[in-house]
N, C-alpha and C positions, 0 to 999 in steps of 0.2 A: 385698311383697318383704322378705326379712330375709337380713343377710350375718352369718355365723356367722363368728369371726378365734379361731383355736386355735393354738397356739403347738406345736413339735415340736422336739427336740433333735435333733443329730447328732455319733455318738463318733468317726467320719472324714465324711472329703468324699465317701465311697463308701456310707455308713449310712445309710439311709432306713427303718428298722426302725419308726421310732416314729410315721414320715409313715405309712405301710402301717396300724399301728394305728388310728390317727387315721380314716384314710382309711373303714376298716372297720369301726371303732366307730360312725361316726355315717350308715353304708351309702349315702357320697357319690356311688352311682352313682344317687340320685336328683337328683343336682343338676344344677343347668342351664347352671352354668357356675364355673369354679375359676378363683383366684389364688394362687400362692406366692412370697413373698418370701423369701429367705433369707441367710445368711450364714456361713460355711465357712471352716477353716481355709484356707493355699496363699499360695502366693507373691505372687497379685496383680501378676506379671508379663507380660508378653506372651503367653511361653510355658509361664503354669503349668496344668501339664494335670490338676490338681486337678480343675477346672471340669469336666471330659471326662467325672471319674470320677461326680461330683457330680449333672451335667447325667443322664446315664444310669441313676443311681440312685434319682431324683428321677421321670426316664420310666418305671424298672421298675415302683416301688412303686405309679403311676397304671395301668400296665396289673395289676398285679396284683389294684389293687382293682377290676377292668375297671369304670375308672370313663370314659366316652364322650364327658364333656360337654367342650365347649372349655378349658385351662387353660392360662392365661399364668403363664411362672417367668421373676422378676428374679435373677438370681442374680450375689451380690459376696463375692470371694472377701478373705481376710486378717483374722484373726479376734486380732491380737495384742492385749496387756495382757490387761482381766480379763472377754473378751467371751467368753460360754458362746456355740459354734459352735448354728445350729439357723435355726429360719425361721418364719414364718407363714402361716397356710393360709387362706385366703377360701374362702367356698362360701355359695354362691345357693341356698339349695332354698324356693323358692316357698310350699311348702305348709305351712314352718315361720316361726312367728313368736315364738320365742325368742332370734334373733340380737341383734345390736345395733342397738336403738331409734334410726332417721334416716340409719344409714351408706347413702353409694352407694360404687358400685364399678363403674367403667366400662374396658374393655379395649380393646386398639387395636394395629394392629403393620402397617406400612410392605412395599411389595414390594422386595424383593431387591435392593440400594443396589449399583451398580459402584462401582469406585475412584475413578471420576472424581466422584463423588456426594459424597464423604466431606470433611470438615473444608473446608467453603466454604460461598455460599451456596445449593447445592442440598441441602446437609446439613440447613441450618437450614431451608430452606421445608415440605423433606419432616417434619423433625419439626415442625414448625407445624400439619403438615393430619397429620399422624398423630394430636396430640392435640385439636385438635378432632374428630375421630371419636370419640375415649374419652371426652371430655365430653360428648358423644352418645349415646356406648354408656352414661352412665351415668346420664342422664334429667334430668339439671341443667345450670345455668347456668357459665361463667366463673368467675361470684364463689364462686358455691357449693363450688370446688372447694380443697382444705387441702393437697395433694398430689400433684405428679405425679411419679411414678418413672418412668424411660427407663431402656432400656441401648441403647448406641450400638455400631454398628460401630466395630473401630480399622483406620484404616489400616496399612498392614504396610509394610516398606521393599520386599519383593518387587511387593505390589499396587503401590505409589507409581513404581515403571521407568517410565519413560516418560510420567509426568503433571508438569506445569510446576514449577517449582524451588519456590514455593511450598505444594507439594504433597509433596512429596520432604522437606522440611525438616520438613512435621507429621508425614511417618509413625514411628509405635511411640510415637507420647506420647499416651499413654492422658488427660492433659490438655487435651489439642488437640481430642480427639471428644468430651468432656465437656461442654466448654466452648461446641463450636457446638450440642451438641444444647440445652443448658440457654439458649442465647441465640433458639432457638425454640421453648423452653418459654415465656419470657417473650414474648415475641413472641403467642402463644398465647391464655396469659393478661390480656392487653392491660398488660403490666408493660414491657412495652421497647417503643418504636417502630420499627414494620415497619422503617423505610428507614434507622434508626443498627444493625439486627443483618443483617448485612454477614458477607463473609472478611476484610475489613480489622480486624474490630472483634473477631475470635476472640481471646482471649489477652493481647488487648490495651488494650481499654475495660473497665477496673475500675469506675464508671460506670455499665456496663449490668449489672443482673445480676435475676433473679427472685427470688422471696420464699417460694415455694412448691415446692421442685422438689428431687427430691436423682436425681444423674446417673451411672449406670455405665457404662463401655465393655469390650470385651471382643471377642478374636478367633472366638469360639465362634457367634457372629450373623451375618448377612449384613444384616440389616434394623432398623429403631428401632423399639422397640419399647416400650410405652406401658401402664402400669396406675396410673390416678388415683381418690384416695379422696374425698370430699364430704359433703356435708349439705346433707340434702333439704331444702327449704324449707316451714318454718313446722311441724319435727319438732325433738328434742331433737339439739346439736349434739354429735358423736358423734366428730367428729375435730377436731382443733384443729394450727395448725403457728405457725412463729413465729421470728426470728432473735435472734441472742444475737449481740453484739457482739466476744467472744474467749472462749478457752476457761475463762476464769478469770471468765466473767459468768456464775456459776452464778444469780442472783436471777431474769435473763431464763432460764434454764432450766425455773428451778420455775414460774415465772410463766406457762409455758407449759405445761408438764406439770399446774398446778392450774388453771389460766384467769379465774385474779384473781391482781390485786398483793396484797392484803390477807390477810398472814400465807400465802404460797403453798408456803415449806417446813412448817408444819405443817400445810396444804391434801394437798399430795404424800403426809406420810407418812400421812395419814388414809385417801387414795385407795389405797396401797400396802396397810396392814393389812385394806384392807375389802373385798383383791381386785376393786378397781375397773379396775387398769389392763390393759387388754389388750395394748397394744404398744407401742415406745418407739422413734422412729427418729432417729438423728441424723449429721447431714453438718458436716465440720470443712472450716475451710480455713485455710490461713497468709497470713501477710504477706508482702507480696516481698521483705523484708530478713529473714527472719526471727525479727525482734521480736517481745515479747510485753511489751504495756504498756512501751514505751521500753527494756526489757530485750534485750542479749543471750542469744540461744539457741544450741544446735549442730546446728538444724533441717537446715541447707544444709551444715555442715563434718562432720556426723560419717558414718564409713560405710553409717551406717543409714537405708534408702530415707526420703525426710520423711514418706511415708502413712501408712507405716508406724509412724511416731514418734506419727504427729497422732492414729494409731488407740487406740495405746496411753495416750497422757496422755489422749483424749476419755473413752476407755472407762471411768477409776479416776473423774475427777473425775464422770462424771455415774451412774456406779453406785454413789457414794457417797453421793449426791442420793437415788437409788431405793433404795439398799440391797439392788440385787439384780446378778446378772450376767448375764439374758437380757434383751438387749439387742441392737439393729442401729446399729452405729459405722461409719460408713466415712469415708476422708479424702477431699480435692478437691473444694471447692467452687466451680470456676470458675463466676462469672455464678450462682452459687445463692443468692450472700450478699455482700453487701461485703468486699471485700478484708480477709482476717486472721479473719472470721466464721464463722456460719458456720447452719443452721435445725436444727430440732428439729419433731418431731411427736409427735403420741399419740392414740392409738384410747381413748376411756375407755366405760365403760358404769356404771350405777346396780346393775346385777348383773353375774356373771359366765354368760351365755349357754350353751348348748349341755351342759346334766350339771354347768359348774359347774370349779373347778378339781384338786380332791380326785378327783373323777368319771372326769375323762376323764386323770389322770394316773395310776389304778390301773388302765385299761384298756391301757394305753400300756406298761407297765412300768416303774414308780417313776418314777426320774428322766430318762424317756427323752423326756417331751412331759406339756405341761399347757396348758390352756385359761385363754386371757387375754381381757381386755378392753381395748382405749383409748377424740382429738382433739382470739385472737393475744398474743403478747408483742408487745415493740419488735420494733417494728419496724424404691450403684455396683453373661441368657442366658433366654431365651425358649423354651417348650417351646410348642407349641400341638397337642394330642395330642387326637385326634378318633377 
């Protein structure tokens, strides 16, 4: 089994021009099964129909390359500071073994969640047994696994009429579905204990949180839905994830991104210039006071959403690390990281797989999509088109 990760640009939330390239350059309708993560301009609101335009764009370009096999899309919208909009493509094709050496790739997605399902403990159990399935789907262990992405239902204030006042009170905080789905990520991953992830403990137990997970929500799902990356056992490890204690711990950044303490900023730029890295994912979160290092911030008093903020200052400080702008930054890290943290991940490989990065970015149209590689330190829309 070999999992190919190519990296694709996007000039709107509506552009899939370069995924279609992608798609047809490397004639993915042999594959036996697909992943896309992405990331897009938009509001990152309730109602930003960004996602709508994105989500169907994303659907055309897979029928157009009438590619058949199952594919799961995370899709997190809000692309501020200095984050180049774009995503990453996974593809299974069996009979090729130039992907990347030891990655897995396991899929998984929950049946159709009522309101009453949402932000309690029926939320967390069902994301519990969704990913134990994708750890299954992807032929490994628990330990084995460096990453799980979720996108969760949000509750809505229409869906939330008539469910008990502590239901009513979590609808439209895209916080509140984050939160419970990542306290049964850990739950999952044997990182929380079953009987403290609770509805009492959503939002509230800073205490519980996993080490491994980064959590999107969004009105465009009905269902939780589940794609986790790993390393195969007793194969070169291939994904690596890891928490950084604030956003100003860049050391636990690099240390994550190079996978030693020892010199791990001139580790990174070595793996940067030698086109080692294939992908770069990271989840911010704040403090409840909005400090930073004992410091006042204007996280909470200025007009500007805090995800928004948290997206922007992630994005400079750790593309300054990488030196580049294709990257996945998203803010909210409830239960993903200790309060004010926040995890980082990376796909690396010894080569760049699949043609290469020069290769498959002249096939694509310049700067429209290039083919990447990535995978402890200290320790945010689902297509399934058949």
């Amino acid at each position: 089994m070999s999992i190919g990760v190519i990296r694709f640009e996007m000039s709107t939330p509506a552009d899939c021009a370069a995924l279609l390239a992608v798609l047809e350059s490397i004639d993915a309708r042999r594959a036996s099964r697909l992943a896309i993560i992405a990331k897009t301009e938009g509001t990152a609101t309730v109602n930003d129909f960004g996602r709508s335009l994105a989500t169907l764009a994303i659907q055309t370009a897979l029928e157009r390359a009438n590619v058949t096999a199952p594919c799961q899309v995370i899709l997190s919208m809000g692309c501020e500071g200095i984050i180049t909009p774009g995503g990453y493509l996974f593809v299974d094709m069996p009979e090729r073994d130039d992907g990347i050496e030891g990655l897995a790739l396991g899929m998984a997605y929950s049946d159709p969640m009522a309101p009453s399902d949402l932000v309690n403990d029926r939320h967390i159990a069902i994301t519990r047994a969704t990913v134990d399935r994708a750890i299954a789907d992807a032929g490994i262990g628990a330990k084995d696994v460096a990453l799980v992405f979720a996108k969760s239902p949000l509750l809505t204030h229409a869906m939330a009429a008539g469910l008990p006042a502590e239901a009513r009170e979590r609808a439209n905080r895209s916080s509140a579905a984050r939160a419970a789905a990542a306290l049964g990520i850990g739950v999952a991953l044997g990182e929380i204990a079953a009987d403290a992830a609770n509805s009492a403990a959503i939002g509230r137990r800073a205490d519980l949180y996993s080490r491994r997970a980064m959590v999107f929500s969004g009105t465009e799902t009905a269902r939780t839905e589940i794609i986790v990356l790993g390393n195969r056992p007793g194969e070169h490890q291939s994904v690596r994830s890891g928490l950084f204690a604030d956003l100003l711990d860049v050391d636990s950044m690099a240390a994550v991104i190079a996978g030693t303490s020892g010199e791990p900023f001139q580790a990174v730029r070595r793996m940067k210039s030698g086109g080692h890295l294939a992908a770069v994912f990271l989840k911010a979160g704040l403090a409840a006071d909005g400090k930073l290092r004992g410091n006042r911030t204007t996280v909470f008093s200025s007009e500007v959403d805090p995800d928004k903020q948290m997206r922007a200052a992630a994005s400079g400080v750790l593309g300054s690390l990488l030196g580049d702008t294709r990257m996945f930054v998203s803010g909210g890290a409830e239960h993903q990281a200790p309060m004010g943290g926040g995890v980082l991940a990376v796909i690396s490989a010894s080569e760049t797989p699949w043609g290469g990065h020069d290769q498959i970015a002249s096939r694509t149209s310049g700067p429209h999509a290039a083919a990447i590689h990535p995978g402890a330190a200290r320790t945010d829309t689902s297509i399934n088109h058949k």
